[in-house]
C-alpha positions in Angstrom: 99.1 -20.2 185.8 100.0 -23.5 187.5 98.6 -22.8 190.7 94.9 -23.8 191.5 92.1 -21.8 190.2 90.8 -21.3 193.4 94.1 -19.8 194.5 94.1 -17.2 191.9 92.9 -13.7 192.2 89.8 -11.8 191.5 91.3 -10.2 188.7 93.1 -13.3 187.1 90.3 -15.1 187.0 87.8 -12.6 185.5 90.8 -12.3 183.2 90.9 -15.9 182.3 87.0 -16.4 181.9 87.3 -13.2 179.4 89.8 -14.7 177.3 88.3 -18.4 177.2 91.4 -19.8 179.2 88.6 -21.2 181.7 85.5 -20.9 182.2 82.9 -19.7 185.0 81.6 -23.0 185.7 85.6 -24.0 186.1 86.4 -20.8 188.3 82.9 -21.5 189.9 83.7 -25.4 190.4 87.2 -24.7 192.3 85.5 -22.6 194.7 83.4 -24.7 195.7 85.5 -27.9 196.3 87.2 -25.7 198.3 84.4 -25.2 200.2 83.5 -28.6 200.6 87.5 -29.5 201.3 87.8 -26.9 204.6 84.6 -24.7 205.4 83.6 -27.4 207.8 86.6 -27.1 210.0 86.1 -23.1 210.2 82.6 -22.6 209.9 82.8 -19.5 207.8 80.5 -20.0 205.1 77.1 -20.9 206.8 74.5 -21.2 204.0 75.9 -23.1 200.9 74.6 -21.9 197.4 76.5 -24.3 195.5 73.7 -25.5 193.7 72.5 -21.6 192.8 76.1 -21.2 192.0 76.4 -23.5 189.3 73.1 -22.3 187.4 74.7 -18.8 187.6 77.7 -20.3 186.1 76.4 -21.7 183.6 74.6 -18.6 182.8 77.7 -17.0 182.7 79.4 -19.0 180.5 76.5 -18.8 177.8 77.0 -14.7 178.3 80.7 -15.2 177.1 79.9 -17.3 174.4 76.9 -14.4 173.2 79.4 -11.6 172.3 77.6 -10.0 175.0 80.1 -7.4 177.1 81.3 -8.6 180.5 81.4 -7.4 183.7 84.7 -7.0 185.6 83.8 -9.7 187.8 82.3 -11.7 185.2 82.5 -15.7 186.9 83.8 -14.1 189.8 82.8 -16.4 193.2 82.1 -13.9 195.8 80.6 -14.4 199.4 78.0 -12.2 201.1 77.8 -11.8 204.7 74.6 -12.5 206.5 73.4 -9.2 207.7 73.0 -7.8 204.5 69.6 -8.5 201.5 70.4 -10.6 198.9 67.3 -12.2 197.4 65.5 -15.7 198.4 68.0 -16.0 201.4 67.6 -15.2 205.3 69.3 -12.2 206.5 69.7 -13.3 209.8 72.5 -10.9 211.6 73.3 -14.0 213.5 70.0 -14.0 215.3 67.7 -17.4 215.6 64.3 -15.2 215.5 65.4 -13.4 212.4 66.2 -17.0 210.2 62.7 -16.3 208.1 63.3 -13.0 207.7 63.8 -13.8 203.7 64.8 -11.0 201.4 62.5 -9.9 198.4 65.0 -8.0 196.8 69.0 -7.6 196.9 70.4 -4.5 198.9 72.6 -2.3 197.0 75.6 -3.8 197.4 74.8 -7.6 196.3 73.0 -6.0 193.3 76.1 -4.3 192.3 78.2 -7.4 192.5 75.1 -9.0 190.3 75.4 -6.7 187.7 79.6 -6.9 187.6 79.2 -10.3 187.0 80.0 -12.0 190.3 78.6 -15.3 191.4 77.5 -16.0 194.6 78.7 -19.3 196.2 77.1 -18.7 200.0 76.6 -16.5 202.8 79.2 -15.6 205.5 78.8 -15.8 209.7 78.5 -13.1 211.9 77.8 -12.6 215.6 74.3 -11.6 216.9 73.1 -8.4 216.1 77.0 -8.1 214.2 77.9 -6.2 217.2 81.0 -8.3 218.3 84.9 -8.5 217.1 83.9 -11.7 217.4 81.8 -14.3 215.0 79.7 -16.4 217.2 75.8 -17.0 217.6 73.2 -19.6 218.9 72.1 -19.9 215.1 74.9 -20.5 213.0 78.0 -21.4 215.8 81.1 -19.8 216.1 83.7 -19.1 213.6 87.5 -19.9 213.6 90.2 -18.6 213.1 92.1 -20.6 209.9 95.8 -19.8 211.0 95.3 -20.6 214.8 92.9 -22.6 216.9 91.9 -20.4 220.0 92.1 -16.7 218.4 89.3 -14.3 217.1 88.4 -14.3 213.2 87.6 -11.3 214.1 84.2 -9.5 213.9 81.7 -9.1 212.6 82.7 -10.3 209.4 84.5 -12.9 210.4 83.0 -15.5 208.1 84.2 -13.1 205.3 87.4 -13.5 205.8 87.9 -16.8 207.1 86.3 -17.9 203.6 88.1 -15.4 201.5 91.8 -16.8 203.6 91.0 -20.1 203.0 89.8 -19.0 199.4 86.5 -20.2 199.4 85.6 -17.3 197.2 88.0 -14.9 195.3 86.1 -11.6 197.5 84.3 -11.2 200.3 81.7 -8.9 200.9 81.6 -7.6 204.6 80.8 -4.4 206.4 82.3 -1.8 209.0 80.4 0.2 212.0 83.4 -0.2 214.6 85.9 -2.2 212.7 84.4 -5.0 210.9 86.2 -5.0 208.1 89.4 -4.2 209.1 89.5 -6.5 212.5 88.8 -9.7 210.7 91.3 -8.7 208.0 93.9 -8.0 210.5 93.3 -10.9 211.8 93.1 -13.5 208.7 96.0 -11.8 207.2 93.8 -10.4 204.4 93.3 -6.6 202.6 90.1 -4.5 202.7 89.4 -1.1 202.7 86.8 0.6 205.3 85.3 2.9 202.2 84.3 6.5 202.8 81.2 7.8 204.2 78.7 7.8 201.0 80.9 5.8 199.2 78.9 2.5 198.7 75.4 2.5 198.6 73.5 0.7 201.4 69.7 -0.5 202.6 68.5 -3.3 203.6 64.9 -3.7 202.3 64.1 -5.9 205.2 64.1 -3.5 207.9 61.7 -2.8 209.9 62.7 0.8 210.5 65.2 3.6 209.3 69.2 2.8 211.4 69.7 4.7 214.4 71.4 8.0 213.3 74.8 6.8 214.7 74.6 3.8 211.8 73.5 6.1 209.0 76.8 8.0 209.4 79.1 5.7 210.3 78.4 1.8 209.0 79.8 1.1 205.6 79.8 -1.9 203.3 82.9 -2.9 201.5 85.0 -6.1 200.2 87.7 -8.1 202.0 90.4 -9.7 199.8 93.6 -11.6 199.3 95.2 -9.1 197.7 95.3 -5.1 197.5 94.1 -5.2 193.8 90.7 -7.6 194.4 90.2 -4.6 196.5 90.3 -1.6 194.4 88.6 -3.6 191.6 85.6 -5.0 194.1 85.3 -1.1 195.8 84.7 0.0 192.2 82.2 -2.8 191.6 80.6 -1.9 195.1 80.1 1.4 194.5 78.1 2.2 192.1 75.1 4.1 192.4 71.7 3.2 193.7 69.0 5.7 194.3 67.7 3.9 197.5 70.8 5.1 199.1 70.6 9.0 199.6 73.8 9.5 201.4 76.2 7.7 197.9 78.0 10.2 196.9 79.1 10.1 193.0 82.3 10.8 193.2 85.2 10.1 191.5 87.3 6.9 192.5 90.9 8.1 191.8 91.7 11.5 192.7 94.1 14.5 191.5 97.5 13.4 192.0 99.5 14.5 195.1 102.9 16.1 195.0 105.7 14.0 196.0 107.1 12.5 198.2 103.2 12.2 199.8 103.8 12.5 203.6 102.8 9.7 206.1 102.4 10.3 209.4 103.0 7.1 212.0 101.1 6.8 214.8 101.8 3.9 217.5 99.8 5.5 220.2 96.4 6.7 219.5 94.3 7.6 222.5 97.6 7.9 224.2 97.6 4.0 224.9 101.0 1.9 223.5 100.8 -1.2 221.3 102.3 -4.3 222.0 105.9 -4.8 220.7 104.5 -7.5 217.4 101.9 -4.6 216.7 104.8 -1.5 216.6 107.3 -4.0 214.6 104.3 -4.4 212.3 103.7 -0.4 211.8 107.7 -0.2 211.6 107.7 -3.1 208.4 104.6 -1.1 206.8 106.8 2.3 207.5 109.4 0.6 205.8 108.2 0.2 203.3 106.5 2.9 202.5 109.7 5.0 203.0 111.0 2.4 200.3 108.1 3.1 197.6 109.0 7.4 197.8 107.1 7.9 200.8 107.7 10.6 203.4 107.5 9.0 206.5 107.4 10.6 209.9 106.2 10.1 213.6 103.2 12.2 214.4 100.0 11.5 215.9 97.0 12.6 214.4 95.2 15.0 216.8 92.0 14.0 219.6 92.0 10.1 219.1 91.1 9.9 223.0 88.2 12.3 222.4 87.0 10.4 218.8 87.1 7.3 220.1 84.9 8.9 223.2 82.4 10.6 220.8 82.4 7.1 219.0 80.8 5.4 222.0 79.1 8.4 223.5 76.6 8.5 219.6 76.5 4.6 219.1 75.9 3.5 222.3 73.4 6.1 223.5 71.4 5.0 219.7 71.7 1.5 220.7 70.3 1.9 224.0 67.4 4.0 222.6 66.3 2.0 219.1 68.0 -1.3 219.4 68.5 -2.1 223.3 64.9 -4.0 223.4 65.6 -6.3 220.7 68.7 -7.6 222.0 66.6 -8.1 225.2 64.0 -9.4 223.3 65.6 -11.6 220.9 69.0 -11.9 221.6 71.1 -14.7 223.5 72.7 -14.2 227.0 75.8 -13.7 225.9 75.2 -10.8 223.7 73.1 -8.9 226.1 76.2 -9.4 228.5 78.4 -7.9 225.7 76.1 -5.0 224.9 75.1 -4.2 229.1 79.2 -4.1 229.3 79.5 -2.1 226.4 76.9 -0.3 227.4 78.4 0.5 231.1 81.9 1.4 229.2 80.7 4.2 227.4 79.5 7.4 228.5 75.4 7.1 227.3 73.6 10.8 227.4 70.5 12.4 227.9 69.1 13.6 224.7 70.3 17.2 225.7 73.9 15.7 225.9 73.4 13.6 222.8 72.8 16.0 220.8 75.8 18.5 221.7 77.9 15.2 221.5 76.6 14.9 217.6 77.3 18.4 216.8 80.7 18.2 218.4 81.7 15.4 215.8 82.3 18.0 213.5 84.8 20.1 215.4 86.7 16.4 215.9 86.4 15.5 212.3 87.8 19.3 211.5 90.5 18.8 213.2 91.1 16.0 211.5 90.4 17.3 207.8 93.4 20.1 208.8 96.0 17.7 209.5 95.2 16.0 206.4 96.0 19.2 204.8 99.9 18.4 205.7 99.5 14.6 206.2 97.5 13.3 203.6 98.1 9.6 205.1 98.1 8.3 208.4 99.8 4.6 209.2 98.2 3.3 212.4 97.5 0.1 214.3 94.3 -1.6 213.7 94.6 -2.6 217.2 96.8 -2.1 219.8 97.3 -5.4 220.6 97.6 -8.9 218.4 93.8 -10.8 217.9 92.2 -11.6 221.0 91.6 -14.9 222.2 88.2 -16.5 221.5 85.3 -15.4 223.8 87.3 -12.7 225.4 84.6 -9.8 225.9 82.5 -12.3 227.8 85.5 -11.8 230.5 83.2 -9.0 232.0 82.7 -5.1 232.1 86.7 -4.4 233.1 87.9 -6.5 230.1 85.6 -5.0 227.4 86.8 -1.1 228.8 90.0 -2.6 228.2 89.4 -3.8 224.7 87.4 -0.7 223.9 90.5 1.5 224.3 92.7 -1.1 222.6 90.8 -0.3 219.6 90.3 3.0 219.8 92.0 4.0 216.2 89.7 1.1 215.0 86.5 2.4 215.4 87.2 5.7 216.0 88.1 6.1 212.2 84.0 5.1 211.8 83.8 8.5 213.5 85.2 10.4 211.3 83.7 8.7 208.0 87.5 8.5 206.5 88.6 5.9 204.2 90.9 3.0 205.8 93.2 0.4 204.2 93.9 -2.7 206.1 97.3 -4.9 204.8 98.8 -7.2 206.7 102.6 -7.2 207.4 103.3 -10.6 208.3 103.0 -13.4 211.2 103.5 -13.6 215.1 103.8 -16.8 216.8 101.2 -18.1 214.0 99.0 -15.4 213.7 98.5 -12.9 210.9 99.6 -9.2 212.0 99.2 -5.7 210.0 98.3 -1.6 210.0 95.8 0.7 208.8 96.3 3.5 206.4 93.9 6.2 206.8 93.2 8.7 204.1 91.4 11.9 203.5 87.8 11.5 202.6 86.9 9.9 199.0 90.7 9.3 198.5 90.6 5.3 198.7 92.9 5.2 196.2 95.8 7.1 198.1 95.2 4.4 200.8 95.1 1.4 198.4 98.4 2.6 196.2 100.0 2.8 200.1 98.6 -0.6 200.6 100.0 -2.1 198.0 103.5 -0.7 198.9 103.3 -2.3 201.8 102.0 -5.1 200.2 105.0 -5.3 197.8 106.8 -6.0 200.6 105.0 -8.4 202.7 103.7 -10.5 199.6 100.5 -12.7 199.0 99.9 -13.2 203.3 97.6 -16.0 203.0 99.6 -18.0 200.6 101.5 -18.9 203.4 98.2 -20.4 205.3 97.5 -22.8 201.7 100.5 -24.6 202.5 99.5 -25.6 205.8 95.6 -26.7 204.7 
């Protein structure tokens, strides 16, 4: 391969350090003059582990010389975001007070990567509290956008994927409670999948208390990527089981096959609000091309997106307010506690008598939902109905963030429903990366990742077309 190690994929580059064509301090090494060549200018990566990096490299390199059986990200560089355990390190959620709150022991997810053989070269931004599609905070700064100055990384793992673009890092680790893996994908041009309920194990040792109920069924952790395949490769890493975690689920990653031609059904409207013209020409490229690969493609919205996306903020919100509202007051800046009052005043909070009908409704919504899957098994949708907002936009006050809220209303309200999401991006407009989702049923990540790719076939390596310019 002539091109730069720190261009290659995940896969290639475990490859490579398997077969002695490099090694992990090489693989290791690249990443991390790449840090040191462009992190600065994005402010992605906010705590460098360079120097841990190396001794795990060279760690890694005695394990290949042993005999010893590798990992399948053996010598992988990875980055992990900062709201999540990983031992020695501050998990800070973007929060000043919370910068000695150091972790004894890795959460499930960095242990998994551990034990697959990844190295970690640092941690990743996020916004306070990671509430925000936005990455921002008094500690760490804000984040940037590496194909435009002025737009949204996204949020809240922005820092994931602003590395992970640049390719500081061959996978990013990031999570999703309304979006936050998919958002900051869509808008570095990257892939990720939004795993299923149960899929990856999560707990953070740190905590002080159990997640409000509305996180326990909805938040998930996952990877963000370059490429469709990192994906698939770093959700099988990701998920394996950890008892601390008694929602994982052990099942199976690839499913029975489906009869062809699998139907698709396209949806440009969800909640009954239209997309702007770059976002339908992006879900007309991805139907494309899925119609291209064997796929049955049709125009059909998926039923009561107006009344997920509702539920959505009627369960978080109302949890927020109840177990979290406090700490923001008490520890958060002035401009998230303006984000989360208009938040707050957007979404429909309830009494506890209300509350709880509004939880046992989710499961006539997410019924509804399981039967259309019977005859659509996939569902090719925006990520948001509109291309990445500008910087600082939800600070714009409480008409604004209603107006965002509905814009991404198939975003978050896929949290809802604890389905598996694919994000892919389809290409650029006026600078700045654009893309779909693909929404499966339930544990069936691998019908959206084989419909990722498709589209992916199609589009080709996004960010390769961001190197050239950095």
């Amino acid at each position: 391969m002539t091109a730069p190690v720190w261009q290659w994929s995940a896969i290639a580059t475990a490859a490579a350090i398997r077969n002695g064509k490099i090694t992990a301090q090489e693989a290791v090494e690249a990443a991390l003059e790449r840090m040191a060549a462009c992190n600065a200018t994005v402010n992605a990566v906010t705590v460098d582990l360079s120097d841990e990096a190396r001794q795990a490299a060279r760690r890694a390199d005695d394990t290949v010389a042993s005999g010893t059986i590798l990992g399948p990200l053996h010598g992988v560089p990875v980055t992990i975001k900062e709201n999540v355990d990983q031992v020695g390190q501050a998990t800070t959620n973007g929060v000043p007070a919370f910068a000695e709150v150091i972790a004894k022991t890795d959460s499930p997810v960095v242990a998994n990567l551990r034990k697959a053989g990844a190295i970690i070269i640092g941690r990743t931004n996020t916004p306070e509290f990671s509430l925000r599609w936005f990455t921002d905070n008094p500690l760490r700064g804000e984040t940037q956008n590496p194909w435009k100055e002025g737009i949204t990384p996204g949020g809240s793992s922005g820092g994931a994927a602003a590395a992970v673009a640049l390719g500081i890092g061959d996978i990013a680790h990031g999570n999703d409670l309304g979006g936050s893996l998919r958002y900051p994908a869509y808008a570095c041009g990257l892939a990720t999948i939004r795993p299923s309920f149960g899929r990856i194990p999560a707990y953070n040792p740190t905590g002080s208390e159990e997640r409000p109920p509305s996180l326990q069924l909805m938040s998930v952790q996952g990877p963000i990527a370059r490429e469709v395949r990192d994906v698939r490769l770093a959700l099988a890493v990701m998920a394996q089981r950890d008892a601390r975690d008694p929602w994982w689920v052990p099942a199976p990653l690839e499913g029975p096959r489906l009869d062809a031609p699998i139907k698709v059904a396209v949806c440009k409207t969800p909640a009954g609000i239209a997309c702007h013209e770059a976002v339908s020409q992006a879900i007309d490229a991805a139907a494309n091309s899925l119609a291209n690969a064997g796929y049955s493609v049709e125009a059909k919205d998926p039923p009561l997106m107006a009344e997920i996306a509702e539920n959505w903020r009627t369960l978080l919100f109302t949890d927020t307010k109840v177990m979290s509202e406090a700490a923001f007051q008490q520890y958060g800046s002035d401009d998230i506690n303006q984000v989360l009052g208009d938040y707050l005043a957007a979404s429909n909070v309830r009494d506890l008598d209300e509350y709880i009908r509004a939880l046992a409704d989710r499961t006539r919504l997410l019924r509804s939902w399981s039967m259309f899957m019977e005859d659509y098994p996939l569902v090719l949708a925006p990520v948001s109905q509109v291309p990445p907002f500008l910087q600082g936009e939800d600070l714009q006050g409480p008409a604004r963030v209603k107006e965002m809220l509905d814009e991404q209303s198939m975003l978050y309200g896929i949290n809802l429903l604890g389905l598996p999401a694919a994000a892919v991006p389809t290409g650029l407009h006026d600078g700045v990366p654009m893309g779909v989702q693909i929404i499966g049923p339930r544990l069936r990540e691998d019908l959206c990742l084989d419909a990722a790719e498709a589209v992916e076939r199609g589009t080709g390596i996004l960010s390769q077309q961001l190197w050239s310019r950095t």
